[in-house]
Each structure stands twice: as C-alpha cells, then as structure tokens.
N, C-alpha and C positions, 0 to 999 in steps of 0.2 A: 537778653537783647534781641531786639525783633529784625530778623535779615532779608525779611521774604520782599522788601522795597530794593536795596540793594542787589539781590540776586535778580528782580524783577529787569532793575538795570543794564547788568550783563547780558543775560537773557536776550535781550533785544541788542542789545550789540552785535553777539557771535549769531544771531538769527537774521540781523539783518543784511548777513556776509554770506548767506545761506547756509548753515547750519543749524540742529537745533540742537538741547541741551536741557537735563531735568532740573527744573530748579531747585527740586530738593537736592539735590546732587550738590548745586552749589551752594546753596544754603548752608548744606554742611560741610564744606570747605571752608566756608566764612565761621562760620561757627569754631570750628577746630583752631584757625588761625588766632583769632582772636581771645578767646578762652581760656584754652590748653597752652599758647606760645605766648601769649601777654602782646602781639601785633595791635597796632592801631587800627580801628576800621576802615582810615582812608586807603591806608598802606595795603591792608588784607583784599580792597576790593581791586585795589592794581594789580595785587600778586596774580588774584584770582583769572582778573581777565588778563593778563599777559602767558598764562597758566596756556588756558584756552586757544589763546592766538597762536602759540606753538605748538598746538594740538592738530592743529586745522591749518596751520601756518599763513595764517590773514595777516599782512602788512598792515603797518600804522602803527600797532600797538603794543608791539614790545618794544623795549625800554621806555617806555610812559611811566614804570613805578619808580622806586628809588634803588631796582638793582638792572636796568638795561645795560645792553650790551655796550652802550658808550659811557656807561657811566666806571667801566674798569678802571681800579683803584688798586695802588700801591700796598699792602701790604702798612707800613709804616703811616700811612696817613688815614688807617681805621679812624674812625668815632663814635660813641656810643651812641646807639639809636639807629646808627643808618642800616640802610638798605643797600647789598654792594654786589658787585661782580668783581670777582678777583680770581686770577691766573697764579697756581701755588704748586707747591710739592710737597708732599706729605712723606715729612724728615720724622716724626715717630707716630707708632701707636702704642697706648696702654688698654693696661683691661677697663670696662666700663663699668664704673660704679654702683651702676644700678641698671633695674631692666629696661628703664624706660630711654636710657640711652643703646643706641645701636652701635658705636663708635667713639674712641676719644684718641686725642692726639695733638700733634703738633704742624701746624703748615710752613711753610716759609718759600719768600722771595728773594729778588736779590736786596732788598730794603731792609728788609725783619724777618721777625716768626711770632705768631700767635698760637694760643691752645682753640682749637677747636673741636666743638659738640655735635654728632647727628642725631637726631630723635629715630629712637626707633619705629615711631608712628609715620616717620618719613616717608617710609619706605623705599628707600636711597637707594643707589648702587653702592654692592661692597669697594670702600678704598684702599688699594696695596700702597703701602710702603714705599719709595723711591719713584713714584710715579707723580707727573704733572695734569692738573685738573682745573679747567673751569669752573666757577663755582656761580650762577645767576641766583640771583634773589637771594644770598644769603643773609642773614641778621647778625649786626654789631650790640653785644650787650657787654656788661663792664660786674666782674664782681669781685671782692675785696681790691679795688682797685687795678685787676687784668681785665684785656679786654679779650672777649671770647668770639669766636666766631661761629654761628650757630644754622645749622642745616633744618630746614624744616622740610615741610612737604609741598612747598610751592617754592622750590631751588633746585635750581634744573642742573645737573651736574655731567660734565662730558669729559672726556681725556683727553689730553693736548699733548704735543710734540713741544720739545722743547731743548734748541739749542745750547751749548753751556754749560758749565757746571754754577752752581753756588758757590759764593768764597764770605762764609760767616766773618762777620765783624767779632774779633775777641772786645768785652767791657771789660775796664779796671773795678774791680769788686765796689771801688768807695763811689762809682756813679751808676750802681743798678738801683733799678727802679722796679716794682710789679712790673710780669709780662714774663718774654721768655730769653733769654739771653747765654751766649757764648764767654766764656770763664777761661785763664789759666794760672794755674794754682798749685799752691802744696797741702797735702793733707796735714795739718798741724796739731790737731789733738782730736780723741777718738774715744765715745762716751758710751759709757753703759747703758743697754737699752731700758728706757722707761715704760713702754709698751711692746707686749709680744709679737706684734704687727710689723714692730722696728725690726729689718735685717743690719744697719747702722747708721749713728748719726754722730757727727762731730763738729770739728771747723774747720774752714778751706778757707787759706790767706795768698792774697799776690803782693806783691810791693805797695801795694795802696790802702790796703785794709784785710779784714776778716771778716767770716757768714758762716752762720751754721749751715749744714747741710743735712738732709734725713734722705736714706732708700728706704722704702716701703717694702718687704717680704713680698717677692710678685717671682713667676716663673720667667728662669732669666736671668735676673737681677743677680750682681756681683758686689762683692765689698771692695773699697779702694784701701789701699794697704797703708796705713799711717808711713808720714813720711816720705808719701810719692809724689810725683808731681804728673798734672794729669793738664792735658784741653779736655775741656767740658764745651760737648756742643748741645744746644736747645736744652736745655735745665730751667725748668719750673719757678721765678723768684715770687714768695709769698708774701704779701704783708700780714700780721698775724699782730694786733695794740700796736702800733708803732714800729714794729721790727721787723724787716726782714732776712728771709732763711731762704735757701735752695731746696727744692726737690728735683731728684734726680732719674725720679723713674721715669721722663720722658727725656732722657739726654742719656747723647751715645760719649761715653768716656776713653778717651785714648791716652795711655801711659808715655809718659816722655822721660825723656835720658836730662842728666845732669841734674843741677840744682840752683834754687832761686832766693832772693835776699826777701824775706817773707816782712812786714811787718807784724810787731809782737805786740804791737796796743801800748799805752802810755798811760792809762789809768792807777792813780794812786788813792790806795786807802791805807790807813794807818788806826790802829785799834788794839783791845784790848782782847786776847784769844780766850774765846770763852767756852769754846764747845770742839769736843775733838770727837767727829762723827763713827761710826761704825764705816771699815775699812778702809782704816787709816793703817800705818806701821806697814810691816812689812806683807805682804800682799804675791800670791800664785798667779801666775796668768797664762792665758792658753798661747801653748808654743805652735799651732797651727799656721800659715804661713797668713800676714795681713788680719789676723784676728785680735791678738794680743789682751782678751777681755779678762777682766778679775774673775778668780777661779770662786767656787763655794769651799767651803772648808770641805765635801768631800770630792775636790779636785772635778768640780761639773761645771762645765762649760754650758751653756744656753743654747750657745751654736750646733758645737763640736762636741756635745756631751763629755765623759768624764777623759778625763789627758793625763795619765802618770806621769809625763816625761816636760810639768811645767818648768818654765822660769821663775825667777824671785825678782819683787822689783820693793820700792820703796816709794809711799806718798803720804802726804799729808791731806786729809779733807776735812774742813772745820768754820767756826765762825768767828769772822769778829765785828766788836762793838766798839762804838768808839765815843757814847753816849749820849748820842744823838739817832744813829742807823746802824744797822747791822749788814755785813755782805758777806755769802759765802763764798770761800777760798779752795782751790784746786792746787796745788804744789806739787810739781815733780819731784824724782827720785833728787837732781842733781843740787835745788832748793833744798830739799831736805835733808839731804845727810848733813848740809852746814848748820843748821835750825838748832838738828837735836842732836849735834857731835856724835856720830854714830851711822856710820858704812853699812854696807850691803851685806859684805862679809862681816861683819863684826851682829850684826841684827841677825845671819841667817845661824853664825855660831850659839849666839843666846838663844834663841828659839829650840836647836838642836840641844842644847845640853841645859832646857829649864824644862820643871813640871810644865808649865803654864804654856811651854810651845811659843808658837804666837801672840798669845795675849801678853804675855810678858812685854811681850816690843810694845806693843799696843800703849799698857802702863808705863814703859818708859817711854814714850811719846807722849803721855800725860801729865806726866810728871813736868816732861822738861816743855812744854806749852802752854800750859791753862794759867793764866793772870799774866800771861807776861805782855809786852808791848812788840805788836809788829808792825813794820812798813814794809806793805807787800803792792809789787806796781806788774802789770800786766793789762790783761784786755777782758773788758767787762762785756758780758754779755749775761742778761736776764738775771742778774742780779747777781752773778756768779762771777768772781775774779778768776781768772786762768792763767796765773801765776808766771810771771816769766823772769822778778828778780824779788829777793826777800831779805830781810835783815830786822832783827832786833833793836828797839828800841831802848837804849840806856840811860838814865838823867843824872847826871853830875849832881856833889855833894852841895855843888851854889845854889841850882837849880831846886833842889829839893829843900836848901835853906829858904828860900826866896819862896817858894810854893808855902810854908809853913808858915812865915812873915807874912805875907798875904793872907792866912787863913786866919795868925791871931789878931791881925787890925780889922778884920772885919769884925769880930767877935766882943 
C-alpha cells in the first residue's frame, strides 16, 4: 500500500503549525499501524496526526480520531473495532505468551473488566499492577468472542489518580458470557491433568450452575483445594465449540468460610455399561493437602512425586450405550460402593489378602458392571456424566414377557 499521499497530508498539517517532520518517519508509522496491527487507513492517519499534535502540542487536533480525549468510555460499553480512551486499573498481570507481546493482563473499572494486550513494538511504558491509567488511542478487537483491548504504538498512556476503591460485581455461573468476570463458588470435582502444562482443572458450581475451570502451571500459581469455597475475582471465561470454561490464571482467588447449596446438574442418561475403563476400583491418591490426584501403581504423584503415606478411595469410570449414543460416566466413591455392594474397607481387605492386589477389585468391578442396565443422573459436561445419583435398572417378569410378545408378532 502506497502512504507517501497520506504522509504528504500530515506533513503539511504539523508544518503548517510550524514544525517540520520526516515523511519517511511517518510513512512508517502508517505502515506499521496498518500492516502489523490490522488498523484501517482512515483510523491510522488520525492516530498518526493526533500522535504529532501531542508531540508539538498544537490544539485542534487531538481527539479528531476515534480515541480523543472526549471520547472516554466506560469500560462496559467496549465494541469491536473502536478506537477508545478509557481510565482503568490494572487488577492482573500474566506472563506474555509470546515475544511479540510486551504485556498481558486484565484492566477493570467500576463497570467491567477486560483482557488486555500491549505490542511489544509499542514501545509502552511498563504497567504495575494496582495502578490507575489512561489509556488514548487504544484498539477494541473481539476474539473467540472476548473483547481485548489492545495497546499499540500510537496510545499514548499516562497514570492517573484515582479516588475509591472498586467493588467487583459477583455473576451467577448460569449468566457468564466471554469476557472476564467475578465468580463465587465451591470447588466440586477435581480432574486429572490431560496436559503437562495443566497445574489443575475441574468444576466450580454456585447455586445456579457449573464450569470447568483449568490453572495453567505459571510462577505463582496455586491449586484450589476441592471442596472449598472461594470469590474468584477477574477469571478468564472461554468459549471453546459452544462451551464455556474459566481460566484462572488472571484471577486473584480468596478462600471463604462455611458452605454453599451447589447445584449438582439434572442430566439423565440411562444405558447399557459397556466399557469399565483403566482406573476404575479401588484407586491411591495423593494425601498432600488440596491435591487428592490418582496415584500410579508405583505411588507417583505428577505434582507431589512419589507419597508412601496415600489414601484409598473408590470410583467408577466407564461408558454407557444406550443404542443410539454413548456417554462417559464419572462415579464417586459414595455411588459406588451401592453399584458393586462392596465398601472401601471391604475392597482394601481383597486387594490386601489377593495375588492380583488391585486388579482383583478392578475384575470384581467388572464382573458386577458390564451388560447390566444403569440410570445415572448428574451434570454433563463435554460429553462426560459427572455422576451425582445412580441406580440399576431391573425389568420385571411382565415387562420382559411383553418385550418377547412384541418380538414374536413381529416375526
């Protein structure tokens, strides 16, 4: 794209204020903005010369683009595409994912909080943590649905005073949206990590609903202890196909006393159990405090490496068909011992006094599972049942007359 007419333009603006200016200088301002940052040309020649005029500090011409100083905007009334000036507080920072970022984090007013990005070609001032900042000229873009607010190199940024404290709005889990939002919640179930990256991920329910939640292994970074109940301020909500999850690595978590009436999900499936997966039966887990992960058979923890001094628990992980779909099932200890008539104590006695240890429970978990009929009702999430009441299906001697009578009239 050819900018040497555009720059020509400026050019003669700031010279006709008396000063002068190289146009290749601005040239490549225009260029960089538009290129590198995806800016519109109208937009990057505003930036440009309002750039200027507080260089020089010539009246007229700032706030002429779409981030002047009258154009300050709430926080909460972002929209994609714009150009804004907004007055914020920088409530987190995280590490930056890559080099071409300077900076990531979280801002927030008394309205909202967004994630926000600085380019490291910015050439920004470094932002602290608990500090309030004007932000001119910054960029509104929007991706998997959050909207970001994004620092370039024509956002003129200064520090402001600022009366007050903030008092975050908590959301009920069943009306988040994308974006960044305040939570209070119980940790309700707590998953073994699928990637090494993962320090931990589960689900966090309040009276309204459930969400998974993942921490990212980052310096810093804490587990929440299953079963606790926490305010989550500024946490990350994803949309990821249709669903979303928290991340927590930009939210500061604070531990709360007492307990809360969680909902447990209302999802019913009913099926034929077909498949009883590896770490199922009776099951080691790390006795570290908030840890609680399934141990390996030689008692190694992922976290916490290897724990002589586990616990025993008891769960069920498996599939059922119902011959039509299939969904995997999550079953707690308290689920299971009714399933397969068979106690903690009584599963850790077999294990102790059989060759087979372990696997033993394992096969009498198969035994007393596979073809049989279950109705299992809980809270679905990615395709997974998370188990909160279960029972056996039986069919009476009519029912099964009546299925046969039905089978020879067809015939």
């Amino acid at each position: 794209m050819d900018f040497s007419h555009t720059a020509e333009r400026i050019s003669q603006k700031i010279t006709s204020h008396g000063h002068s200016v190289e146009k290749s200088g601005i040239e490549a301002k225009l260029k960089r903005l538009v290129e590198e940052f995806g800016v519109p040309p109208a937009e990057a020649e505003r930036t440009v010369l309002n750039e200027f005029a507080r260089e020089y500090d010539i009246p007229g011409f700032q706030g002429s683009g779409g981030g002047g100083a009258g154009d300050q905007k709430a926080l909460s009334l972002l929209a994609n595409g714009e150009w804004v000036t907004v007055e914020c507080k920088v409530v987190a920072l995280t590490a930056a994912p890559s080099p071409s970022i300077a900076q990531t984090g979280i801002v927030a007013d008394e309205s909202a909080a967004v994630r926000f990005v600085v380019w490291s070609r910015a050439n920004a001032p470094v932002l602290e943590e608990g500090k309030w900042y004007r932000l001119e000229s910054a960029v509104v873009d929007q991706y998997k649905g959050m909207l970001n607010l994004k620092v370039h190199s024509g956002t003129t940024i200064r520090e402001v005073s600022h009366e007050g404290t903030l008092k975050p709005t908590i959301t009920p889990i069943k009306d988040l949206a994308p974006g960044v939002a305040c939570i209070r919640g119980k940790v309700v179930q707590e998953w073994e990590a699928t990637h090494d990256r993962i320090l931990q991920s589960g689900m966090f329910a309040d009276e309204t609903g459930a969400i998974r939640f993942v921490i990212w292994k980052e310096e810093g970074r804490e587990r929440l202890n299953p079963g606790g109940i926490y305010t989550i301020y500024y946490a990350t909500v994803d949309d990821f196909n249709g669903r979303l999850s928290l991340t927590l690595n930009t939210a500061t978590t604070v531990p709360e006393e007492g307990d809360i009436e969680v909902n447990t999900g209302n999802s019913l499936f009913e099926g034929a159990f077909v498949h009883l997966s590896p770490g199922s039966g009776l099951v080691r887990r790390c006795p570290v405090e908030g840890c609680n992960r399934v141990l390996s058979r030689q008692n190694y923890c992922p976290v916490h490496e290897i724990q002589p001094n586990y616990h025993y628990d008891l769960r069920i992980k498996g599939w059922l068909d119902n011959g039509e779909e299939t969904r995997e099932v999550l079953i707690q200890r308290g689920e299971t011992e009714g399933l397969v008539g068979m106690s903690l104590d009584q599963a850790k006695e077999l294990a102790e006094n059989n060759p087979l240890g372990m696997d033993e429970v394992f096969l009498r978990f198969r035994e007393a599972l596979l073809g049989r009929y279950l109705s299992c009702r809980g809270r679905e999430i990615d395709n997974r049942l998370l188990v909160s009441s279960c029972e056996l299906l039986h069919y009476t001697p009519d029912q099964l007359a009546d299925l046969l009578n039905r089978a020879g009239g067809s015939l």
